[in-house]
C-alpha positions as CSV (number, residue, x, y, z in Angstrom):
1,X,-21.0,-51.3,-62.6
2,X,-23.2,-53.1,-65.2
3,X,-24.0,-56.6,-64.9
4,X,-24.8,-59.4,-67.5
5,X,-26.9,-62.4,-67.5
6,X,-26.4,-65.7,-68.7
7,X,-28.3,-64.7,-71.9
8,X,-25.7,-61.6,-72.2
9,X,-28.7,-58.7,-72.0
10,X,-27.5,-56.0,-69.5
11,X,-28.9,-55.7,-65.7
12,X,-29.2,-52.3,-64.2
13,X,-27.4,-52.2,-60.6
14,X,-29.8,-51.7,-57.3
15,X,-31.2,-48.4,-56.8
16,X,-29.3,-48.4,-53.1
17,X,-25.8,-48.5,-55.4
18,X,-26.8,-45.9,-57.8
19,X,-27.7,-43.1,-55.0
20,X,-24.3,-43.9,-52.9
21,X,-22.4,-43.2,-56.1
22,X,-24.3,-39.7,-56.7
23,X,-22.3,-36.5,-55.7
24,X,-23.3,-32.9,-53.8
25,X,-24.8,-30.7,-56.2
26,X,-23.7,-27.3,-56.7
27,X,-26.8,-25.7,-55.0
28,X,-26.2,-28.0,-52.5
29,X,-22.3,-26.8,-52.0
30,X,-23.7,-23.2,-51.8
31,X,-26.1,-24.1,-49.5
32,X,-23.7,-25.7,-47.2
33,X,-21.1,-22.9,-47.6
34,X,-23.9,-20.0,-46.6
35,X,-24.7,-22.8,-43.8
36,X,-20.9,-23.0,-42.4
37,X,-20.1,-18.9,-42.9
38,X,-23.4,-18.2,-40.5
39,X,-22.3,-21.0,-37.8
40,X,-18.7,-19.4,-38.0
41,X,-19.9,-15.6,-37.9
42,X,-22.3,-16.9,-34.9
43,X,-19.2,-18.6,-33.1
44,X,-16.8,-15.6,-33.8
45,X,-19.7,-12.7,-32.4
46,X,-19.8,-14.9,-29.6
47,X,-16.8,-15.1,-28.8
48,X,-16.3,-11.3,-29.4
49,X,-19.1,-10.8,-26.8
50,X,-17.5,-12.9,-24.0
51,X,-14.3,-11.5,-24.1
52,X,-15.9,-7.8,-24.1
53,X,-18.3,-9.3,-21.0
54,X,-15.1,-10.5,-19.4
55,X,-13.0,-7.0,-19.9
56,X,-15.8,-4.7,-19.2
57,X,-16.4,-7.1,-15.8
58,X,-13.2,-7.1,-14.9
59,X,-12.4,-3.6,-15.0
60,X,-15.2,-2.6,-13.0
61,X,-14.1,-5.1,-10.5
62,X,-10.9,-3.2,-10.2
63,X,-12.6,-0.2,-10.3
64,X,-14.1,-1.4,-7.1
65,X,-11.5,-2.6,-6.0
66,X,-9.1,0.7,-6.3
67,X,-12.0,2.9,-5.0
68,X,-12.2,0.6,-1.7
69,X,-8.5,0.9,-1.4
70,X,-8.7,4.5,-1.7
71,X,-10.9,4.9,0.6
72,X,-9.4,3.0,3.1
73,X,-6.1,4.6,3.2
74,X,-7.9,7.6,3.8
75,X,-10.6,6.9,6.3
76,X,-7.4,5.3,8.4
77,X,-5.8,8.8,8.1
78,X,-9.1,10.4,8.8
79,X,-9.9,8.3,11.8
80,X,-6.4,8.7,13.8
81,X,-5.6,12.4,12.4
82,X,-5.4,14.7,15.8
83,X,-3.9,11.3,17.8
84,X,-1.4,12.9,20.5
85,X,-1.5,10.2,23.1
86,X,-3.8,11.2,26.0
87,X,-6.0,14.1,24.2
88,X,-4.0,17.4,25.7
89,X,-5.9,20.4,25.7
90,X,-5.8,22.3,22.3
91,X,-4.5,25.3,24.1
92,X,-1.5,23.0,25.7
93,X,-0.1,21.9,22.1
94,X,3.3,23.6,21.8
95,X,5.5,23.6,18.9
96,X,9.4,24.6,20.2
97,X,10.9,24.6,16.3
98,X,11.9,28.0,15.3
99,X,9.5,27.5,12.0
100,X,6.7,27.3,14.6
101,X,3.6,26.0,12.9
102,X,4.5,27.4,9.5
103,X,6.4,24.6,9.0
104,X,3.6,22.2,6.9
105,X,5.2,18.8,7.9
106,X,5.4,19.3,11.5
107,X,2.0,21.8,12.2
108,X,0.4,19.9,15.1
109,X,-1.9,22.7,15.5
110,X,-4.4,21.8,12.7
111,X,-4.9,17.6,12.7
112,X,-6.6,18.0,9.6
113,X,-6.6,20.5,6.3
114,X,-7.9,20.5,2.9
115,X,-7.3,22.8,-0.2
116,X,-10.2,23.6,-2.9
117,X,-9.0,23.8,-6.6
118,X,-10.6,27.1,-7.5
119,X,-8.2,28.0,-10.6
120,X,-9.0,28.0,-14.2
121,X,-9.3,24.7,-14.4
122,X,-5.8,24.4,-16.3
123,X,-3.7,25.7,-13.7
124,X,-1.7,24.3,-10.9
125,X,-0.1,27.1,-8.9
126,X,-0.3,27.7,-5.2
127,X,-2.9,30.3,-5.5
128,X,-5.1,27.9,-7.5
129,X,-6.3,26.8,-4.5
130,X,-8.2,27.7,-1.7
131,X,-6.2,28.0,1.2
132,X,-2.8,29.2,-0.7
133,X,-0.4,26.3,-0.9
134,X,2.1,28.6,0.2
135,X,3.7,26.6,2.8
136,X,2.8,23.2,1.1
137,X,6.1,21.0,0.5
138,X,6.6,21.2,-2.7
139,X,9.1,20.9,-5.7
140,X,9.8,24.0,-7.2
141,X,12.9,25.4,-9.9
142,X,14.5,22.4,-9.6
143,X,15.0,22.0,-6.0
144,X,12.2,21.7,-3.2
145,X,10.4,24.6,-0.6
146,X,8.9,23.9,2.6
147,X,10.8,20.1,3.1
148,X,13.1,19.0,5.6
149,X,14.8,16.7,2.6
150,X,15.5,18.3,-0.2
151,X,13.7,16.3,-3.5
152,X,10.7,15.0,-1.1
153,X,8.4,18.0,-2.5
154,X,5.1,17.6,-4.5
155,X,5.1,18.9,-8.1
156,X,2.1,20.8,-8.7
157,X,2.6,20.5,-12.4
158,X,2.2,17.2,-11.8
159,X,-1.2,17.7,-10.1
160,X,-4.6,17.3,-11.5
161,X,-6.5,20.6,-12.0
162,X,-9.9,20.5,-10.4
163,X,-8.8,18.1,-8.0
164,X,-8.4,19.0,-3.9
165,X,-5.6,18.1,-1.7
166,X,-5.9,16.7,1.4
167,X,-4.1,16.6,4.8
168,X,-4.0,14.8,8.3
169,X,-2.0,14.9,11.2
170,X,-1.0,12.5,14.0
171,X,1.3,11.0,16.2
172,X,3.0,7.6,15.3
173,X,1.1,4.7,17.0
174,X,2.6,3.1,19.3
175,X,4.9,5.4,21.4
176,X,7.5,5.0,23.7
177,X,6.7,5.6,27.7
178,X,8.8,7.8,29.7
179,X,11.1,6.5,31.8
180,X,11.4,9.1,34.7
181,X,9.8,12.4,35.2
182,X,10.8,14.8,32.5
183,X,10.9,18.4,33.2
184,X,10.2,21.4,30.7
185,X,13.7,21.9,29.8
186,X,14.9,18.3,30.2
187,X,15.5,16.1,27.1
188,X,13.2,13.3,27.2
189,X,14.2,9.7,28.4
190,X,12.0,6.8,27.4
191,X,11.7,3.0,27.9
192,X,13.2,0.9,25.0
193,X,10.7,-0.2,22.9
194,X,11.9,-2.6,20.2
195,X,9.0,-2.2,18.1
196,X,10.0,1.7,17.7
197,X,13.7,3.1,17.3
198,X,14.2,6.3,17.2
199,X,17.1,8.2,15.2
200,X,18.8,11.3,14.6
201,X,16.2,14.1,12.9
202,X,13.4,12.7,13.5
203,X,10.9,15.0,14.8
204,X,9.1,13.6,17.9
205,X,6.0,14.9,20.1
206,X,6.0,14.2,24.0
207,X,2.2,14.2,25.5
208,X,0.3,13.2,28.6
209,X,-3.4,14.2,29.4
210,X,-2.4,18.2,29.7
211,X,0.0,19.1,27.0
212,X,1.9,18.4,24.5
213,X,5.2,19.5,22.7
214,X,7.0,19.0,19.1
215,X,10.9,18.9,19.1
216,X,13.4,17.5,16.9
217,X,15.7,14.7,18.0
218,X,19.3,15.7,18.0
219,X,21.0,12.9,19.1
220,X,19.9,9.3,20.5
221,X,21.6,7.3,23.6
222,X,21.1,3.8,24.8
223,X,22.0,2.6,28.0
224,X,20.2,0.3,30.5
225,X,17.0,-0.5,28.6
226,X,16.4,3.2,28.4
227,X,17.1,6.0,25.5
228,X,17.5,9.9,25.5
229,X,16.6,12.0,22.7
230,X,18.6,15.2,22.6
231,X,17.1,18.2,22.1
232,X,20.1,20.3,20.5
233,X,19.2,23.8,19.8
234,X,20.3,25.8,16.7
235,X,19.2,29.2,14.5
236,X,17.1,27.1,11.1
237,X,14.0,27.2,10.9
238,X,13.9,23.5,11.5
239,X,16.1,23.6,14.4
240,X,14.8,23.6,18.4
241,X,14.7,27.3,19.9
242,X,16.8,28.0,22.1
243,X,15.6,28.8,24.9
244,X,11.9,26.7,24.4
245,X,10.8,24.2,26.8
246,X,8.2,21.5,26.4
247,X,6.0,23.3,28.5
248,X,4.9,26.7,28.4
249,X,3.1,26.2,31.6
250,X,6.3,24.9,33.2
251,X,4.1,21.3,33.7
252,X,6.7,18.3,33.8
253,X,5.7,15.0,32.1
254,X,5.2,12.0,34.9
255,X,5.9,11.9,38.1
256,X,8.7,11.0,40.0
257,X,7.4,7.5,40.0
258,X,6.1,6.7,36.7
259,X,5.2,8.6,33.3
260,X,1.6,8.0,33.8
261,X,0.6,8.0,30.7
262,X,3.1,10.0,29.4
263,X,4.8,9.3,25.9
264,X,6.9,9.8,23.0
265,X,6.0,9.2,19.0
266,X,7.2,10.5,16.1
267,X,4.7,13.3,13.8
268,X,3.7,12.0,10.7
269,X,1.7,14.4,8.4
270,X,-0.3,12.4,5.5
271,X,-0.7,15.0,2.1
272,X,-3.1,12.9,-0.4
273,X,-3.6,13.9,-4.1
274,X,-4.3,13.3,-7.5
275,X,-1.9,13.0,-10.6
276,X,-1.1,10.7,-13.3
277,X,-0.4,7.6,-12.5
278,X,3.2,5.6,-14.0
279,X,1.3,3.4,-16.2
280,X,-0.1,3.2,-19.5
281,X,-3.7,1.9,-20.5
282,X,-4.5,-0.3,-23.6
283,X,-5.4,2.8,-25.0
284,X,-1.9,4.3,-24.9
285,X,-3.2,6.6,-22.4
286,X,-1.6,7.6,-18.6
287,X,-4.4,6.5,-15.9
288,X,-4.9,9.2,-12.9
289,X,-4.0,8.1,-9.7
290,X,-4.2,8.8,-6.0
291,X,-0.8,10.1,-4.4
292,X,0.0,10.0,-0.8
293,X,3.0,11.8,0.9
294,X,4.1,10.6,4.3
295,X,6.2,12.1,7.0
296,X,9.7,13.9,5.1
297,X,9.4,11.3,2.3
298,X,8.7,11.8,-1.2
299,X,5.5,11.0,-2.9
300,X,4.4,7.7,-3.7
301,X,2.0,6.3,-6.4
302,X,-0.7,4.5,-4.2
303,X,-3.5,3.4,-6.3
304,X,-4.3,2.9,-9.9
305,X,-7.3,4.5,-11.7
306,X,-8.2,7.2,-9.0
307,X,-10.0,10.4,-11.5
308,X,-11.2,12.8,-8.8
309,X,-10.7,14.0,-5.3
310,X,-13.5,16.0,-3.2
311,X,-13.8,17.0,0.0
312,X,-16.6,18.7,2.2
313,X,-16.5,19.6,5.9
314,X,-19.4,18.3,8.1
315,X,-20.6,21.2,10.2
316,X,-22.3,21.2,13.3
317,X,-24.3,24.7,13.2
318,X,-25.6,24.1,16.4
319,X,-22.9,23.0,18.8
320,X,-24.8,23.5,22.0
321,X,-27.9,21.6,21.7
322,X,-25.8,18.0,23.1
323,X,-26.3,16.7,19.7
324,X,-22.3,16.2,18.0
325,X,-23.2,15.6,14.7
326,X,-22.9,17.8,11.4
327,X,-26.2,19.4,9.7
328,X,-24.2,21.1,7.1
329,X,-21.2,20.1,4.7
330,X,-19.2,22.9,3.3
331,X,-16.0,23.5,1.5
332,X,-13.0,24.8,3.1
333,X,-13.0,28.0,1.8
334,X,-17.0,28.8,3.3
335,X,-15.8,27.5,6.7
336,X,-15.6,30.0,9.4
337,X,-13.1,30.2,11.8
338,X,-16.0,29.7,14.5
339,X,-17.6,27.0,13.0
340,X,-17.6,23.7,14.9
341,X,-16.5,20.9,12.8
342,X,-17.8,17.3,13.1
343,X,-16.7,15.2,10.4
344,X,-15.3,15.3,6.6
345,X,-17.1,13.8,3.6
346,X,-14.7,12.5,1.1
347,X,-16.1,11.8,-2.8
348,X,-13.7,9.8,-4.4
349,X,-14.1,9.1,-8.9
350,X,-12.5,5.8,-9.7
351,X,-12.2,4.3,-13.3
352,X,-11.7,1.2,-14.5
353,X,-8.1,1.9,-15.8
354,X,-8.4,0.1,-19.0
355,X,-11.2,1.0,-22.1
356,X,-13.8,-1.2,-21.8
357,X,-16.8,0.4,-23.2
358,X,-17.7,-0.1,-26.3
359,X,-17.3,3.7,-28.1
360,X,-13.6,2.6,-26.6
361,X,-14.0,4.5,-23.3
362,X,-13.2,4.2,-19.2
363,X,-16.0,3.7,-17.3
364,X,-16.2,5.0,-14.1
365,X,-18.0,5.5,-10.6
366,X,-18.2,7.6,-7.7
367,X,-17.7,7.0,-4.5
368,X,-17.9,8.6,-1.1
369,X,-17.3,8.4,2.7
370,X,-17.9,10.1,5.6
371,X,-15.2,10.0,8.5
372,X,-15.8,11.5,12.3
373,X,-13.2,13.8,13.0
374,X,-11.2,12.9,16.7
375,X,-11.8,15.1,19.6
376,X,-14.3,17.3,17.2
């Protein structure tokens, strides 16, 4: 604003107002754009970064975490497979079904088996691998093979090529005690336990130090804080034999007195695998998993993001020298049936589920863990 003085002659304003009235220049503008662009790219890359950081940590933490998971469930199995109560003698393990131990679900004779994939590396069929799956319970022209409930089978389709199985055997911990001394042909009486029921089908083993013997229960009866399980005969091969006692050395369980020691507890045979899995990745694909079957019950998914399953057998080349440990690990198809086994080294692959790498792949680790083997 221009200013006069008395004598009417024009005053120029302070140099202070002139340089507040000035506006940004258009270099300046430009400048200031370029300026804002490089803070926002800077802010945005950053923030790119983190979340990248954050998925690709993440996943590996659950890659960790499934692979610890995994190899817990099976180092438990590992660990108890060939529990019969007091450790019978292996010669003194009787099976009194009519299947005998063909029957895959209920062969207490071998605590623990693995099958080598040694196919084509596409195919899934029971000579793909090594032992045959032959006798494997498993789901096949619509209906199942080898299972005591029909639709509880695995379906090797389903079954990652490449991939081995693996199997352990045991008796459900705990038992019931004996009640009263139980004779070879007698049907087993035990003390109530109310932390273990039986029921109709199941298919129990009775042991004590010597022996022990697989039947099916037939029928169960309560009375006087006591139970019998009914050992009903019958022709399938699922069925008791008639005729077959729980001893073949006519050795009773107990004593008149007491069971010592003696007991009853259901057979439950653990089959792990690998197939895909039920979900879907943020990648659209279907993450492997690790598959357990239990006892006569279908398959079930048990952890997320297992790739791979390996096993080796630990060994022991020279079982005489008072040294019980393994100096060799083979696969189950170089054992020999002389060969004195010690242990099993399971190699587990886990991935991180989700793609988290950044050409938009899984990452993943391996893992391994080996178990002792009971009474080896």
């Amino acid at each position: 604003m221009m200013q006069y003085n008395v004598n009417k002659e024009m005053v120029k304003p302070p140099v202070e107002f002139r340089a507040k009235a000035r506006g940004f220049s258009l270099v300046e503008l430009i400048l200031a754009l370029g300026l804002g662009v490089l803070v926002t790219a800077g802010i945005v890359q950053l923030f790119v970064g983190n979340n990248q950081t954050y998925t690709l940590l993440n996943g590996q933490s659950r890659l960790q975490e499934s692979a610890r998971y995994a190899l817990d469930f099976i180092g438990r199995s590992a660990r108890t497979a060939g529990y019969f109560g007091c450790d019978p003698e292996d010669d003194r393990i009787y099976n009194t079904l009519n299947g005998g131990n063909q029957l895959f679900e209920f062969d207490i004779s071998t605590p623990v088996q693995a099958f080598n994939y040694t196919g084509n590396g596409t195919a899934t069929g029971i000579n793909d691998w090594t032992p045959t799956l032959t006798n494997l319970p498993r789901q096949t022209g619509g209906g199942s093979i080898n299972t005591f409930v029909n639709g509880t089978g695995i379906d090797l389709t389903e079954v990652i090529p490449n991939t081995d199985i693996l199997v352990f055997r045991r008796v459900e911990i705990p038992g019931n005690r004996i009640a009263q001394l139980i004779q070879p042909g007698d049907n087993p009486v035990v003390l109530d336990d109310p932390n273990v029921t039986f029921q109709v089908n199941d298919f129990a083993v009775i042991n004590n130090c010597e022996q022990a013997a697989l039947f099916r229960v037939t029928g169960v009866v309560s009375a006087g804080g006591e139970t019998t399980l009914t050992r009903g005969t019958g022709t399938g091969v699922f069925e008791n034999a008639i005729g077959a006692g729980l001893s073949e050395e006519g050795i009773p369980y107990g004593t008149t007195v007491n069971g010592q020691g003696s007991s009853v507890g259901r057979i439950i045979t653990e089959i792990y695998f690998i197939a895909n899995g039920a979900g879907i990745n943020n990648r659209g694909d279907t993450p492997r998993a690790l598959w357990r079957r239990s006892g006569v019950n279908a398959p079930v998914e048990l952890i997320e993001g297992v790739r791979d399953l390996q096993v080796l057998f630990g060994v022991d080349t020279t079982p005489n020298d008072n040294i019980r440990a393994p100096n060799r690990y083979l696969n189950v198809h170089a054992l020999n049936p002389t060969d004195v086994v010690r242990s099993i080294r399971v190699t587990i692959t886990a991935s991180t589920v989700n793609a988290v790498t950044d050409d938009g792949n899984v990452a993943t680790r391996t893992f391994s863990q080996t178990v002792s083997i009971r009474n080896s």
